[in-house]
C-alpha positions as MATLAB code, in Angstrom:
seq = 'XXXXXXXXXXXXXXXXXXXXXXXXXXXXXXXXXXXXXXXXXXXXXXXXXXXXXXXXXXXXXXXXXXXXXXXXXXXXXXXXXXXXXXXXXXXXXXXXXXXXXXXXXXXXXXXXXXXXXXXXXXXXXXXXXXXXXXXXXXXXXXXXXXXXXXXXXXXXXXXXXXXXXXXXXXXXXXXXXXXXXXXXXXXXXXXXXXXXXXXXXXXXXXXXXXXXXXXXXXXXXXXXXXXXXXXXXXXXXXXXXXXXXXXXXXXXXXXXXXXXXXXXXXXXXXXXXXXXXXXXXXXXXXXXXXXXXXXXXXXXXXXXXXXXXXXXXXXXXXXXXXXXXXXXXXXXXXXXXXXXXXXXXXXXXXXXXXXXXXXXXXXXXXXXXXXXXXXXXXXXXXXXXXXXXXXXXXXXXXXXXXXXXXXXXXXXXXXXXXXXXXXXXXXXXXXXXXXXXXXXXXXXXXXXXXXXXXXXXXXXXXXXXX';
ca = [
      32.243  127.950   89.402;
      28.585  128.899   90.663;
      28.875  126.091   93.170;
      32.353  126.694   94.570;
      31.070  130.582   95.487;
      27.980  129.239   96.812;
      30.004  126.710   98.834;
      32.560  129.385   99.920;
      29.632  131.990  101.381;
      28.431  129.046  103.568;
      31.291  128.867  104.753;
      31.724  132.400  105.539;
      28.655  132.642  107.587;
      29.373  129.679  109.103;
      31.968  131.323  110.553;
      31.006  133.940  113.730;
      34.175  136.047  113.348;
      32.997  136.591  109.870;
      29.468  137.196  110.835;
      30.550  139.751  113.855;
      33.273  141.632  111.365;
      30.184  142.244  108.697;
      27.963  143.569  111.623;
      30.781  145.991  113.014;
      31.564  147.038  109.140;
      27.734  148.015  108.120;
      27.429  149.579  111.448;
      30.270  151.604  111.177;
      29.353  153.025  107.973;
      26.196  153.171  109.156;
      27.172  155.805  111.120;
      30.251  157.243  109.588;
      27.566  158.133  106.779;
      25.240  159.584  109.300;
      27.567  161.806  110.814;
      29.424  162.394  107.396;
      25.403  163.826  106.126;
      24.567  165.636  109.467;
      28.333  167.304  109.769;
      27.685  167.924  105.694;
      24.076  169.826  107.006;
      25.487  171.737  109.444;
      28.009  173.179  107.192;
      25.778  173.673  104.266;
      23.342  175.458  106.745;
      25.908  177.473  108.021;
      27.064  178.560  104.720;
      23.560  179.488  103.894;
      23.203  181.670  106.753;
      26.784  183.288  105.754;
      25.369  184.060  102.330;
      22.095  185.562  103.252;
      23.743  187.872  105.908;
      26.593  189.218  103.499;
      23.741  189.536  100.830;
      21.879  191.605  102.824;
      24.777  193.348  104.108;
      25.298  194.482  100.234;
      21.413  194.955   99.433;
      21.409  197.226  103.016;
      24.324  199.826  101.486;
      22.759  202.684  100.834;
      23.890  206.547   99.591;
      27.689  205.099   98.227;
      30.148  205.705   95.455;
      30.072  202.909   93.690;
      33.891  202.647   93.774;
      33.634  202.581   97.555;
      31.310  199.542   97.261;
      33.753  197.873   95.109;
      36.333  198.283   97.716;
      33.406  196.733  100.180;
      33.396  193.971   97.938;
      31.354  190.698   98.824;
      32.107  187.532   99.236;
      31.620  183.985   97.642;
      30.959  180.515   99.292;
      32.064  176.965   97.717;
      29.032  174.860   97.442;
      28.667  172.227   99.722;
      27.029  168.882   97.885;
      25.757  165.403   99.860;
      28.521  163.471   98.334;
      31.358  165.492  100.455;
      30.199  163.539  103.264;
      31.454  160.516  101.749;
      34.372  161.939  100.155;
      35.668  165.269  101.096;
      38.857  164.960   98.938;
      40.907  168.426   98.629;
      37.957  170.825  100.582;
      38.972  170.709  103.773;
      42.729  172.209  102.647;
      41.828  174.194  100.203;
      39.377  176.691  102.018;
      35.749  177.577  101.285;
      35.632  181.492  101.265;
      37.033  183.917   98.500;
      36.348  187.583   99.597;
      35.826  189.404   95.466;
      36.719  193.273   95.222;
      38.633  195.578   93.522;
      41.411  196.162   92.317;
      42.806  192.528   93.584;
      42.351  188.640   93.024;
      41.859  187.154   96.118;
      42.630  183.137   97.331;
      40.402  181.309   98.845;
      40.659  181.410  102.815;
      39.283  179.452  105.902;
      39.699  175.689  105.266;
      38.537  173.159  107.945;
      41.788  171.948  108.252;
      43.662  175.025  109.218;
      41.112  175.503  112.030;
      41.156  172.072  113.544;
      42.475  171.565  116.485;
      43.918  168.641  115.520;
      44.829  167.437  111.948;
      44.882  163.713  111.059;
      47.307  161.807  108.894;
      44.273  160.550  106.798;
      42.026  163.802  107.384;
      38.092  163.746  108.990;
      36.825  160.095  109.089;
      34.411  159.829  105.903;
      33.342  156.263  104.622;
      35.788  156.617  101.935;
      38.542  156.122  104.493;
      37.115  152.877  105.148;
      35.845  151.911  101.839;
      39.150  152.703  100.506;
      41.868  151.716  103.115;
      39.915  149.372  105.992;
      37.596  147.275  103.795;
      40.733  146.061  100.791;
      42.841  145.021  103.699;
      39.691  142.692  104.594;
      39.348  141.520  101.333;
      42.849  140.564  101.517;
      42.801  138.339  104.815;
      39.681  137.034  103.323;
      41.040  135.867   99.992;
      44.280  134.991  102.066;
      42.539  133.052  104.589;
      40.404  131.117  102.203;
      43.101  129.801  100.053;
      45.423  128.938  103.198;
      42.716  126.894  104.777;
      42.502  125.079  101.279;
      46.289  124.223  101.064;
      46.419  123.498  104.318;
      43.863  120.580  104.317;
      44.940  119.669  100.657;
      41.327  120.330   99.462;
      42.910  122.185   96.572;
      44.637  119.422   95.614;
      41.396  117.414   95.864;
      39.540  119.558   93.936;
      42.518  119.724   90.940;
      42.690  115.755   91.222;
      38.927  115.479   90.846;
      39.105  117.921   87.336;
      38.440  121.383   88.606;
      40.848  123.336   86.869;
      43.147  125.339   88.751;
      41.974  128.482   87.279;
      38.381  128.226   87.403;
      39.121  127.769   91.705;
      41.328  130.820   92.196;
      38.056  133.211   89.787;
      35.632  131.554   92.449;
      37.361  132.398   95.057;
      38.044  136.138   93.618;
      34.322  136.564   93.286;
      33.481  135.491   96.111;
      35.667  137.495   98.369;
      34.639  140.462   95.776;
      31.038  139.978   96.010;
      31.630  140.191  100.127;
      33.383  144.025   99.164;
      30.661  144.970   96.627;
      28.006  144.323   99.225;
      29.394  146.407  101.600;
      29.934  148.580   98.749;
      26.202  149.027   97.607;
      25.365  149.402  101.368;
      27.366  152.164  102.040;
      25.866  153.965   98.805;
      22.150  152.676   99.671;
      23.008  154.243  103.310;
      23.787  157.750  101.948;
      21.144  157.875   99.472;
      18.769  156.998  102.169;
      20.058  159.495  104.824;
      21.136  162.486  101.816;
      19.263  164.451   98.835;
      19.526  162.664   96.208;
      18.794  164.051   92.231;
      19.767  162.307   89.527;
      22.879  164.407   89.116;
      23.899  162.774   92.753;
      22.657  159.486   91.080;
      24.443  159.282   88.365;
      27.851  160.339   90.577;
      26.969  157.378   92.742;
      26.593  154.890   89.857;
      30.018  155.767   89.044;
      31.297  155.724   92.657;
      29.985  152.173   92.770;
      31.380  151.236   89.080;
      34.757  152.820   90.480;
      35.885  151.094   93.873;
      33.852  147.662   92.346;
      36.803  147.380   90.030;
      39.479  148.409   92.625;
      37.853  145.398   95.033;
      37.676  143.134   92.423;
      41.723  144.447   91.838;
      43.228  143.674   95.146;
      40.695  140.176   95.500;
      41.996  139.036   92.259;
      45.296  139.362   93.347;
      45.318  138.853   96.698;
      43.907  135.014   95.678;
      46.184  134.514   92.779;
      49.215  135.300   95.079;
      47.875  132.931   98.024;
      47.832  129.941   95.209;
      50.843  130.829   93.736;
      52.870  131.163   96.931;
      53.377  127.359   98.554;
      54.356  129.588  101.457;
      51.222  130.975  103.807;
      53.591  133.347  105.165;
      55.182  134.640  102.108;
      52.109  134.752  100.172;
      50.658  136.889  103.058;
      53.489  139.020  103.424;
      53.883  139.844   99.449;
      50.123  141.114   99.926;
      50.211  143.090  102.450;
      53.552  144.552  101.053;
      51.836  145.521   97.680;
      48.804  146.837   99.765;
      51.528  149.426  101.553;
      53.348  150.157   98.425;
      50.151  151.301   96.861;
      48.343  153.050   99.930;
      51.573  154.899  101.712;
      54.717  154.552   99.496;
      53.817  154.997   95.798;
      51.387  158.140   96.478;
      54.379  159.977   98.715;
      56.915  159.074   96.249;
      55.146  160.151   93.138;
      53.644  162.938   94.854;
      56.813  164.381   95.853;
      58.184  163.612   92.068;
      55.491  165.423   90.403;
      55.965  168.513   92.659;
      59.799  168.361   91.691;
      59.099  167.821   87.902;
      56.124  170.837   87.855;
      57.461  172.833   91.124;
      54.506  176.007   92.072;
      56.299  179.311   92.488;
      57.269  180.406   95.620;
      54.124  182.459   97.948;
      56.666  185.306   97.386;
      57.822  185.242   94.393;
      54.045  184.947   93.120;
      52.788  188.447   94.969;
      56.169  190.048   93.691;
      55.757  188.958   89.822;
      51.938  189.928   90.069;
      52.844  193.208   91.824;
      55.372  194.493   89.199;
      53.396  193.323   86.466;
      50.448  195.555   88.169;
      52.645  198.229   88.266;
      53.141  198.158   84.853;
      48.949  198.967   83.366;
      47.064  202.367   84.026;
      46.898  203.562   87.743;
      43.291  204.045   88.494;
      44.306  206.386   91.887;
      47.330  208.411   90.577;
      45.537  211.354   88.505;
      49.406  211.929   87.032;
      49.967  208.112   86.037;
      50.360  208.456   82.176;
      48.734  205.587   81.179;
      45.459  207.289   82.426;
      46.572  210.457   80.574;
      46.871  208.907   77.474;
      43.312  207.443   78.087;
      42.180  211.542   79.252;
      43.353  212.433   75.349;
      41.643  209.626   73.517;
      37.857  210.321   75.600;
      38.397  213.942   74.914;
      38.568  213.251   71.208;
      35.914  210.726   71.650;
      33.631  213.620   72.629;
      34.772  216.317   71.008;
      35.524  218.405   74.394;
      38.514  220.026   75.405;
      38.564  219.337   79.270;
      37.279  216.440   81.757;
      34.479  218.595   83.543;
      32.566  219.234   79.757;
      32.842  215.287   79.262;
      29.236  213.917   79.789;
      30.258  211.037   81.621;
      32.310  210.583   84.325;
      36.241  209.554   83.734;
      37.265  208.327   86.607;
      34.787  205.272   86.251;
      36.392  205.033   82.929;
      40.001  204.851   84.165;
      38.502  202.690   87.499;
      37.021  199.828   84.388;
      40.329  200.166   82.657;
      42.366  199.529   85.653;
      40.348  196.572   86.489;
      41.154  195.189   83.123;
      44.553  195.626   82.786;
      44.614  193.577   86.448;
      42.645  190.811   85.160;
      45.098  190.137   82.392;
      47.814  190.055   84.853;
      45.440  187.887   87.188;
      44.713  185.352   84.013;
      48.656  185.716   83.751;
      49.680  184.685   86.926;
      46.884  182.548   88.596;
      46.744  180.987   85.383;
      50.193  179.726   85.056;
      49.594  178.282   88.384;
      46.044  176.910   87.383;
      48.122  175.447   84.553;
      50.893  173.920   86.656;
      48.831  171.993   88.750;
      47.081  170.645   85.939;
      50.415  169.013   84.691;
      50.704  167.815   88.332;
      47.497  166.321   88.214;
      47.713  164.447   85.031;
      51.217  163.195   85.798;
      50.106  162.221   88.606;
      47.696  159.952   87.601;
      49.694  158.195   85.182;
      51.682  156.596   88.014;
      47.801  154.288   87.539;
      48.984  152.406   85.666;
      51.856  150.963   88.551;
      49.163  152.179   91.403;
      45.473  151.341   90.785;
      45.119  152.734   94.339;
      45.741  156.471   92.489;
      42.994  156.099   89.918;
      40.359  154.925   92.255;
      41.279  157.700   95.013;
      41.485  160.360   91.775;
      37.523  158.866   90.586;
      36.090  159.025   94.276;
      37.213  162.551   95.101;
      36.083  163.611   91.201;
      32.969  161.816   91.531;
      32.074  163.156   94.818;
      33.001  166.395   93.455;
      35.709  167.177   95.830;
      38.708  167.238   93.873;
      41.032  170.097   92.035;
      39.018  169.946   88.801;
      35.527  171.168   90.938;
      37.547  173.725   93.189;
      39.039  175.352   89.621;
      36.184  175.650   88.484;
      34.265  177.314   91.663;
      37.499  179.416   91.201;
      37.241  180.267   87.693;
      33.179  180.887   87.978;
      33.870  183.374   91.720;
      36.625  185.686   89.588;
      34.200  185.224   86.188;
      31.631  186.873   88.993;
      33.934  189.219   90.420;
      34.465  190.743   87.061;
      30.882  191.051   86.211;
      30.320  192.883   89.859;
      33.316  195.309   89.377;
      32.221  196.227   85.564;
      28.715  196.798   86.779;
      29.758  199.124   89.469;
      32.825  201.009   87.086;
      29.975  201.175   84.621;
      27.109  203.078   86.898;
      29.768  205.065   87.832;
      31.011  205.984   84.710;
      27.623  206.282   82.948;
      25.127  206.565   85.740;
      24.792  210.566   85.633;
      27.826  211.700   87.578;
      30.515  214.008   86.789;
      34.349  213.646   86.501;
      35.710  214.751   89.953;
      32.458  214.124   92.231;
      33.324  211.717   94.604;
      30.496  212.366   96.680;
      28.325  211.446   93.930;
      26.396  208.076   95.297;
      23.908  205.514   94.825;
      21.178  203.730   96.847;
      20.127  200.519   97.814;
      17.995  199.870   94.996;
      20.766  199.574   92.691;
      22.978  197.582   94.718;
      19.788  195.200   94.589;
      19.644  194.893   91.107;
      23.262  193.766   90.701;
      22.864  189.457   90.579;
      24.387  187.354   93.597;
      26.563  184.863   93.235;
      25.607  181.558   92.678;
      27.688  178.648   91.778;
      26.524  175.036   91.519;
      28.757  171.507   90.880;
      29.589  171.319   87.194;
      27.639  167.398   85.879;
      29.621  164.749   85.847;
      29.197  163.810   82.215;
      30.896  167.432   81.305;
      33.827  166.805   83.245;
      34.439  162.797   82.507;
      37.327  164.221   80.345;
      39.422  164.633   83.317;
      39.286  161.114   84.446;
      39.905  159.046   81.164;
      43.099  158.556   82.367;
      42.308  157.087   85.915;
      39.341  155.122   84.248;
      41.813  153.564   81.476;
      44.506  152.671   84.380;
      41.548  151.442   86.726;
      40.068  149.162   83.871;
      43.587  148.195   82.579;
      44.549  146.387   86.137;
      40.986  144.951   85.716;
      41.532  143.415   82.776;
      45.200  142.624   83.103;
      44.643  140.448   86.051;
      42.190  138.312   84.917;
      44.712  137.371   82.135;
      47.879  136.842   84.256;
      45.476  134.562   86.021;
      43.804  132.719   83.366;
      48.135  131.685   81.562;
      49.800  131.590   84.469;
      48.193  129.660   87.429;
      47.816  126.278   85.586;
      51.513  126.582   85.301;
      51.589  126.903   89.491;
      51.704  123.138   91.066;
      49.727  123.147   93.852;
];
């Protein structure tokens, strides 16, 4: 077997088109990766900047009510990470900015996408376009091309007469068209490890990057070679390829996409804000001083204290009622946001089950989780900007409730200093190893084609004639 892939890469780089397609594909990810890492700076930079000025914009408030500042709010910025560059997955639709204040949940705002002047079908070119989409459909003409130019000079049939088994040609020629994928592979990672910061979180994302789309390569090169030996026909074998190749990149995703959304539909934009706004409706009023949800509240701190009016209270109720308010919202925020959170969970999971018909699925689920771009990372930078959002908004409730003001005085303020103590935000990419959880099921699918198609070939092609 060792001498039929050495044999085959000879002639590969005998051949010039060969030669010249290799050159244009490391160039091209050459600088797809460069441009992926600079464009990846510039944002990341930008952010930075963004971050600093809003900070100081908050450290530079001086002589307010607290409550005023929570209405002033602040704001909290997705993390950008090297690997986005390669695979920016759901970030450029999904938005980077959540503004956090009172009294209100927020969605995230300004995504890429909705300020491009122009919107692709496939999105920004990033090397996982290619390494997913451009480079397989290679690897099929390759495999298809190798075994075509063997029937066609009845060297197969040579090579069966003279005892090579059937089998042990069509694994040869597998490997060798899916060593050709995992070289370009292990470039395009060596490229952005060069050219990016790189930790060992990043390497240990990249190791399973690599471990990923090598088993989708060796996928479609399995089975783009057992198919050319099985199929007498060069043009049908071709064609059944390149029909598969469709079905799995354009067809399958759409179909099951659109299924999933059917089976787990979101609510409506409307109907969301309407639900959410009479369930609001429904806790204490922090503004209405006649709401009697805060009145019952007014009787039990009274009797807490042992006064018989709001101005002897030693603390300041409004602060109170502003903290209660606040946490009545966040259970109806958990309620709603949550059942959405939830929903597209389901969506998720169903929708990478359909691995096990689409392998294509599980390794475009693994990059984008892996590169730390998918809806796993952005629920959790969600989940960790409202986690903050609470912590800034109890802080603020609670110096004005506690910090030596009276029930009433709205003029009562604070300065910088304390608006200095209160922690920033700061949010950074959850390991990989805590989250591999989310992508058993991709892995199992991924590793299940692996395995499955060595088998089919190993019983069925010695049944093929040749």
């Amino acid at each position: 077997m060792i001498n039929i892939i050495i044999v085959e890469w000879k002639r590969f780089i005998r051949n010039k088109l060969f030669v010249y397609v290799t050159a244009f594909f490391i160039l091209s990810l050459l600088v797809i990766v460069f441009l992926g890492i600079e464009q990846n700076y510039n944002q990341q930079l930008r952010q930075t900047q963004a971050q600093k000025y809003v900070r100081q914009q908050w450290e530079s408030l001086e002589n307010v009510n607290p409550h005023r500042a929570a209405h002033y709010g602040t704001y909290a910025f997705k993390p950008v990470n090297v690997l986005n560059s390669m695979d920016s997955g759901i970030n450029d639709i999904t938005g980077n900015v959540i503004k956090l204040e009172g009294h209100v949940q927020n969605e995230i705002v300004y995504s890429e996408a909705s300020q491009s002047l122009s919107i692709s079908k496939f999105g920004k070119l990033k090397s996982s376009l290619i390494l997913q989409y451009v480079i397989p459909l290679f690897l099929i003409f390759l495999a298809y091309g190798s075994l075509s130019n063997e029937k066609e000079t009845q060297r197969l049939k040579l090579l069966v007469f003279q005892g090579t088994s059937l089998t042990k040609i069509t694994f040869a020629k597998s490997l060798s068209v899916w060593i050709y994928g995992l070289t370009l592979l292990v470039i395009t990672i060596f490229i952005q490890s060069i050219l990016g910061e790189t930790d060992l979180e990043i390497f240990t994302r990249m190791m399973f990057i690599i471990i990923s789309y090598g088993v989708y390569y060796f996928i479609v090169s399995s089975l783009a070679t057992y198919l050319s030996v099985r199929l007498r026909n060069n043009t049908s074998a071709l064609s059944s390829i390149l029909a598969i190749w469709i079905i799995w990149t354009i067809f399958l995703p759409k179909i099951w996409g659109n299924a999933v959304e059917k089976i787990y539909p979101l609510p409506s934009r409307q109907s969301f804000k309407t639900s959410m706004k009479i369930d609001r409706s429904k806790g204490i009023d922090g503004h209405n001083p006649t709401d009697k949800r805060r009145e019952d509240l007014k009787v039990k701190y009274l009797a807490q204290y042992d006064v018989d009016s709001l101005k002897n209270l030693p603390i300041n109720f409004d602060g109170i009622v502003m903290q209660q308010d606040e946490e009545y919202g966040n259970l109806v925020w958990d309620k709603h946001f949550g059942n959405n959170y939830n929903i597209l969970q389901r969506q998720k999971t169903l929708f990478q089950i359909s691995g096990i018909l689409n392998p294509f699925v599980s390794l475009q689920s693994l990059s984008m989780g892996f590169c730390g771009s998918d809806m796993y990372h952005h629920l959790d930078f969600l989940k960790k900007s409202e986690d903050y959002r609470r912590y800034l908004l109890k802080t603020l409730n609670d110096k004005h409730a506690y910090g030596g003001s009276r029930t009433g005085d709205w003029k009562w303020t604070v300065g910088s200093n304390f608006f200095k103590s209160i922690d920033d935000f700061s949010h950074q990419i959850p390991k990989i190893t805590s989250q591999m959880e989310h992508y058993l099921i991709d892995m199992v699918c991924l590793l299940f084609w692996g395995f499955m198609l060595p088998m089919i070939i190993k019983h069925r092609t010695n049944r093929d004639l040749v």
